[in-house]
N, C-alpha and C positions, 0 to 999 in steps of 0.2 A: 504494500500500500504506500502511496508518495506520500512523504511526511512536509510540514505546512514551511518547513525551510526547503524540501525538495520540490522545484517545477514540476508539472506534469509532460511527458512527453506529447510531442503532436500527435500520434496515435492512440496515447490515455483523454490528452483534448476533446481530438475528434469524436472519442467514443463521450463524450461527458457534452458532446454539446448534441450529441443523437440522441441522447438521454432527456437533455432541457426540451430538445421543441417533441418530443415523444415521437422520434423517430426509429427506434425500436418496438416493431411489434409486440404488444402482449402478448398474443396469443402465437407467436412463435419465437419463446426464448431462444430456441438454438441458433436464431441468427445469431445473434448478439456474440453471444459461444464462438460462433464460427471466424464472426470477422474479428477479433481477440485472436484466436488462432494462428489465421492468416490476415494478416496485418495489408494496408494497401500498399506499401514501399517492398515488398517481398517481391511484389506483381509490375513495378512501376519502370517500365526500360530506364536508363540511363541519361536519355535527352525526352525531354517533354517538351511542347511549344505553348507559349502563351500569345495570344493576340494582343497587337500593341497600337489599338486604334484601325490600323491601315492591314496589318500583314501581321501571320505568325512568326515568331523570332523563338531561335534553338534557346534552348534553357539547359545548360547540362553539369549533371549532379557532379563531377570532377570540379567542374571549373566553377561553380556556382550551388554548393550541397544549399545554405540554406534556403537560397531563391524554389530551389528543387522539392525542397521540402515542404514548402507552401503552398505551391504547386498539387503534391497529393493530398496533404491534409487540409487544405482552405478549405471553405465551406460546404459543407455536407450537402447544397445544393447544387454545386458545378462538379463540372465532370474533368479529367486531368487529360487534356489532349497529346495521344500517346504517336502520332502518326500523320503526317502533312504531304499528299501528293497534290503537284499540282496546284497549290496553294488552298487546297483545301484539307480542312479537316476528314480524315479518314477512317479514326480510330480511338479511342479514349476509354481512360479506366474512369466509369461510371461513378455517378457521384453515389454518394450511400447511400440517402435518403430513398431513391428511386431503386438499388440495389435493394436496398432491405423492404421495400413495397413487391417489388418484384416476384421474391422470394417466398413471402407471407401468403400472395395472390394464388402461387406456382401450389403450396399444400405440401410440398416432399414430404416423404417418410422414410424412416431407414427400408433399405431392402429395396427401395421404387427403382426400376430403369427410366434413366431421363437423356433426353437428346437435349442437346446445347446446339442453337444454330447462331453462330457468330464468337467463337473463341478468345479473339480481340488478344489482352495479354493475359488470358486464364484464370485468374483472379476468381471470377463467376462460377466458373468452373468446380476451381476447388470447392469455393463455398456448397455449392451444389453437395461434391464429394466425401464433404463433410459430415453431412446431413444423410445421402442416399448410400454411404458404405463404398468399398474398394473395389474398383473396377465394375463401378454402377455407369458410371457419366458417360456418354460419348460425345465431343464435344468439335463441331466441323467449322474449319478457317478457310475462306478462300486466298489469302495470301499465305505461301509457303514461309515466308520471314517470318510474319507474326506467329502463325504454328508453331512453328521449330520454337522462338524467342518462349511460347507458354510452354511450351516441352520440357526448357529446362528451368523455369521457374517453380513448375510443377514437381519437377523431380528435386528440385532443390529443399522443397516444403513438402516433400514425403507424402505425395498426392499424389495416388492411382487415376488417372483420368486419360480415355484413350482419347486425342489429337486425331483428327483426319482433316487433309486437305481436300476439300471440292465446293461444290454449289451446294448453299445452306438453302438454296428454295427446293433443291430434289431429297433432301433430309438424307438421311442415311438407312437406306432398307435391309441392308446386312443383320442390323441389331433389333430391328424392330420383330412386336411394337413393344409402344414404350407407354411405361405409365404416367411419365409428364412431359411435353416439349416447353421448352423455352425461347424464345428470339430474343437477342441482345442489339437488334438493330429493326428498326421503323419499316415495316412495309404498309403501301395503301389495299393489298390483296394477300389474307393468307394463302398463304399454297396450300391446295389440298391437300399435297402428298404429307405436309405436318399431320394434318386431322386421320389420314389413312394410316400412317405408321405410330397411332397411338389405339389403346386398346379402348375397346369399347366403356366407357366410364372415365378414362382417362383426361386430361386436361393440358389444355394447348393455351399458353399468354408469350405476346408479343406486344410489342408498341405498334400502333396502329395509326396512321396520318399525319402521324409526325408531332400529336398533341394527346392521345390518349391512350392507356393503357388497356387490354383487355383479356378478359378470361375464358376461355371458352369451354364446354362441358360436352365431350364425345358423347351423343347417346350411347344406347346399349344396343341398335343396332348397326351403330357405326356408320350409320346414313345422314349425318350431320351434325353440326357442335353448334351451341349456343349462349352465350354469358352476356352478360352485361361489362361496361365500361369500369373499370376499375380504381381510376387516377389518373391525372398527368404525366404525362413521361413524352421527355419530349429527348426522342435518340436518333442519331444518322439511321441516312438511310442506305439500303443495303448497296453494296460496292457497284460501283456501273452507275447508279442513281445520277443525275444532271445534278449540279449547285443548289445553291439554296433559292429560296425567294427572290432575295434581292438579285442576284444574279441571274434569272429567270427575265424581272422586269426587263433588266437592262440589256440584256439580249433581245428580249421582245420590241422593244422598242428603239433599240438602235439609233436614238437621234434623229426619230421621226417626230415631226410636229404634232399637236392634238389635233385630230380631228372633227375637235365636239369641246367646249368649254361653255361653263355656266357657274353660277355662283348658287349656294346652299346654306342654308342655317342647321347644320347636323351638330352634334355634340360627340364628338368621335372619341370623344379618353373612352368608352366601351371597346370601339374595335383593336382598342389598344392595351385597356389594363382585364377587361371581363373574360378569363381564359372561359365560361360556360358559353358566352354567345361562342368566341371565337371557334371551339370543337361545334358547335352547332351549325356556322357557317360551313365546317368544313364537311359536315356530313353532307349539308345543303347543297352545298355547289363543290361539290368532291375534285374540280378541277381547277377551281381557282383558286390561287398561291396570296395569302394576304401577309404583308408585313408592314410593319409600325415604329417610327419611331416620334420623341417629339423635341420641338425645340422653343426660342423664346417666345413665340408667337401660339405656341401649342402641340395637336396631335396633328401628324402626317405617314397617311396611308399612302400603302402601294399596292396594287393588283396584279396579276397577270393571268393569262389562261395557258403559258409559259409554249405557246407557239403562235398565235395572231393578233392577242384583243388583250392591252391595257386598258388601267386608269390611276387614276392617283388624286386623293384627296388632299388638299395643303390647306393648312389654318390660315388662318389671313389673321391682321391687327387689329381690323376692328370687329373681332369675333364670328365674321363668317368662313365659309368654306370656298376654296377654290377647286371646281371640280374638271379634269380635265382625264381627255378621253380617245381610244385610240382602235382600229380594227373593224373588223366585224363586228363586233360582242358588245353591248355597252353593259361593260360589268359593273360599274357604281350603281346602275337599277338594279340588277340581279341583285349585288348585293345589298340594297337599300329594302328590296320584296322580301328577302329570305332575311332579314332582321324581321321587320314588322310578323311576316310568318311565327319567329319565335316570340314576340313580344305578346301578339294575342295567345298562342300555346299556354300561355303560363312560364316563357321563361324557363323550360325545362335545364335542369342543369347537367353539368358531366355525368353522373352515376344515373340520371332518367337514361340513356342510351344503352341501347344493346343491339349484339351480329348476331346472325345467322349465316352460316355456313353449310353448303350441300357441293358435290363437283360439279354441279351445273355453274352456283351462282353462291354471291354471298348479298348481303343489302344489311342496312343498318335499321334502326328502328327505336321507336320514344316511350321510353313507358309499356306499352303494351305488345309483343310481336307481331299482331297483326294492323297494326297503325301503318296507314298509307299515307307518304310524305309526298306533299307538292313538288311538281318541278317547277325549276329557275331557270332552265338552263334549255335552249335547244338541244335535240337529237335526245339520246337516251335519257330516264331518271335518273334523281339525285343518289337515289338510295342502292344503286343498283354499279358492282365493281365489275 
């Protein structure tokens, strides 16, 4: 026990401030166990990157230990960016908070076979192995560095976890099924092959649209999964995936002029601070990319349909909106229709949502599974991947 002349270390910190905002689950102490255990600096490669406004810059534990260590153990809500191609973030040791949501959602028991899709630096992994026993986990990378790099971290920390390289959307059918899959990376579609190679009662969670958590429940005939939304969890998306948001706009729009401007009295700090509209948008218009940030004058959105039709809302001084418009699509309506949609609903929040899943189709749904959601959008439904 650290005595009141001894500091605590960043890793007793870290665990004491999951403790303050009650980010250890009750009703699954053996997280807690586990990441004690396996500590995040065991799992944490060598160079980490931090984003410095503009661009990621190398951070690295030889030439910079304490920066390094801030790095993993800062806020239980940021994730430790372990991997940068391309200028983009690629890969990251998960922040805890979402780790230990993740995990509580997943249900492991000793004895359970569990597939890992996204191995990252195994970290996950272990914990997993911790929990479901020795040479339970199988755990699939599509980059052979990062693989190899959990390989021997794993071995280092006397953790049975078999490493496969390939495609985490074809799961691993060698081992199946399994009694629980997990995704450590965002897809907008689970693959079925997840829900097939788990057994019937089995349970499948992934991050889902890049804003929500979800759980899903194999039936018992194996003919489809169904859960509700779980939490926040906002994690890359799988390797191959396009940029982000803002990178989307700005490709989309290339330094093309508006083609449509007008001015608006909206109150936008919603599409900016209410993550329950925002996951509701996204189920709404499943293909429109919004981002937000704000500045002296206020909130400033961006849209895209991240191949024809921007828009962009900018605050103006004397409290209106400048709304400007680009494409085919005029998506500041879509998006203006599928607010009001949620405003009459009641404002449904994150955890009113839930998938369904079958190998035909999957579609989202409010409250109830047979709730028929309006569209916004030309061509197919909102609710429909």
């Amino acid at each position: 026990m650290t005595s009141v002349h001894e500091p605590a270390s960043p890793h007793q910190a870290h665990d004491a401030e999951m403790e303050r905002i009650h980010g250890w689950p009750e009703g699954s102490p053996w997280i807690r166990r586990a990441a004690a255990a396996l500590p995040r600096d065991h799992f944490a490669p060598d160079r980490l990157w931090q984003w410095d406004g503009r661009v990621y810059v190398p951070v690295d534990r030889g030439s910079d230990p304490g920066r390094w260590t801030e790095l993993v153990y800062g806020s239980v809500y940021e994730a430790a960016v372990t991997q940068i191609i391309d200028g983009l973030a690629t890969s990251s040791l998960s922040c805890e908070s979402v780790v230990a949501d993740m995990l509580d959602c997943l249900d492991v028991r000793p004895g359970h076979r569990v597939l890992e899709l996204g191995t990252g630096t195994g970290r996950n992994a272990a914990l997993l192995a911790h929990r479901a026993g020795p040479g339970r986990v199988v755990s699939i990378e599509t980059d052979p560095e990062l693989a190899e790099h959990a390989r021997q971290r794993l071995k280092q920390s006397h953790v049975d976890v078999h490493v496969v390289v390939g495609d985490g959307a074809e799961g691993w059918p060698r081992s199946a099924p399994y009694d629980r899959v997990i995704s450590t990376y965002a897809v907008d579609t689970v693959p079925w092959t997840w829900v097939g190679q788990a057994r019937p009662g089995g349970r499948v969670v992934t991050p889902w649209g890049h804003l929500g958590l979800v759980a899903l429940a194999v039936a018992d005939d194996a003919g489809s999964a169904r859960g509700y939304v779980q939490g926040l969890a906002q994690f890359m998306p799988a390797r191959g995936s396009s940029g982000g948001p803002r990178r989307h706009f700005s490709r989309v729009r290339a330094g093309r002029e508006p083609e449509h401007e007008h001015q608006a009295h909206l109150e936008l700090s919603p599409l900016h601070a209410d993550w329950h509209l925002r996951f509701a948008l996204r189920v709404l218009l499943p293909d429109v990319h919004i981002t937000s940030t704000t500045d002296a004058d206020g909130v400033n959105v961006w849209l895209n349909d991240s191949t024809s039709s921007w828009a962009a809302f900018y605050a103006q001084d004397d409290g209106t909106v400048l709304v400007c418009q680009g494409g085919p699509r005029r998506l500041a309506g879509e998006v203006e229709r599928a607010w009001k949609w949620w405003t009459a609903a009641g404002e449904p929040g994150l955890y009113d949502w839930g998938m369904t899943a079958t190998p035909e189709r999957q579609w989202m749904w409010v409250r109830e599974e047979t709730t028929s959601l309006p569209v916004f959008t030309d061509g197919s439904g909102p609710a429909d991947e």
